[in-house]
N, C-alpha and C positions, 0 to 999 in steps of 0.2 A: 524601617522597623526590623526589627532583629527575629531571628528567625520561631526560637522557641518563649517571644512574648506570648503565649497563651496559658503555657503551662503554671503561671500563679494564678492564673486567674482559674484555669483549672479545679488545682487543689484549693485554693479559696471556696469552689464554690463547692465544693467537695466537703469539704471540711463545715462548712453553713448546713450543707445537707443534714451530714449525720450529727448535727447539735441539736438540730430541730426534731429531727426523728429519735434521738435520745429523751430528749422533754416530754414530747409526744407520749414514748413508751411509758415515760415516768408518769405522767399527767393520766392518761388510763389507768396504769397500775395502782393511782391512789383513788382514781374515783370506781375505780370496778369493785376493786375488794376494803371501800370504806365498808365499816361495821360489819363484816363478815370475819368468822372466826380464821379464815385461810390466811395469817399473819407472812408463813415461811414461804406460801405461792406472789403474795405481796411484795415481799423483799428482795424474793429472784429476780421477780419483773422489773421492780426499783433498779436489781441492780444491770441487768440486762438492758434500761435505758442508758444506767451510767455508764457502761461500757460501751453506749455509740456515742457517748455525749463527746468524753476527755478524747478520740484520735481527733474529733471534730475538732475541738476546742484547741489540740496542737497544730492542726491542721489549717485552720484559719485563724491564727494567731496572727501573721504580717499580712496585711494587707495591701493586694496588689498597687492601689492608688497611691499608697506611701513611698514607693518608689524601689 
């Protein structure tokens, strides 16, 4: 076994984290402030999950099993 086989599986699972923790953010931010006038606290929040989403999203893009 080679010595740094861990480190995709590392960032893999790094990267899974913060896609889930970005949804998460996002999935709050649209049930907290449905139907309240706070649009622009809304859209931080929106965008404050997308910003954990996408390093996520680059980050577990290869999957360690594929080789």
């Amino acid at each position: 076994m080679r010595k740094h086989a861990a480190w995709p599986w590392i960032r893999y699972g790094l990267g899974r984290l913060l896609q889930v923790t970005g949804l998460v953010v996002t999935l709050v931010a649209a049930t907290a402030f449905f139907g309240t006038p706070s649009t622009i606290a809304m859209l931080r929040m929106m965008l404050a999950g997308v910003l954990l989403f996408l390093p996520g999203w680059l980050l577990a893009r290869k999957d360690p099993r594929a080789g």
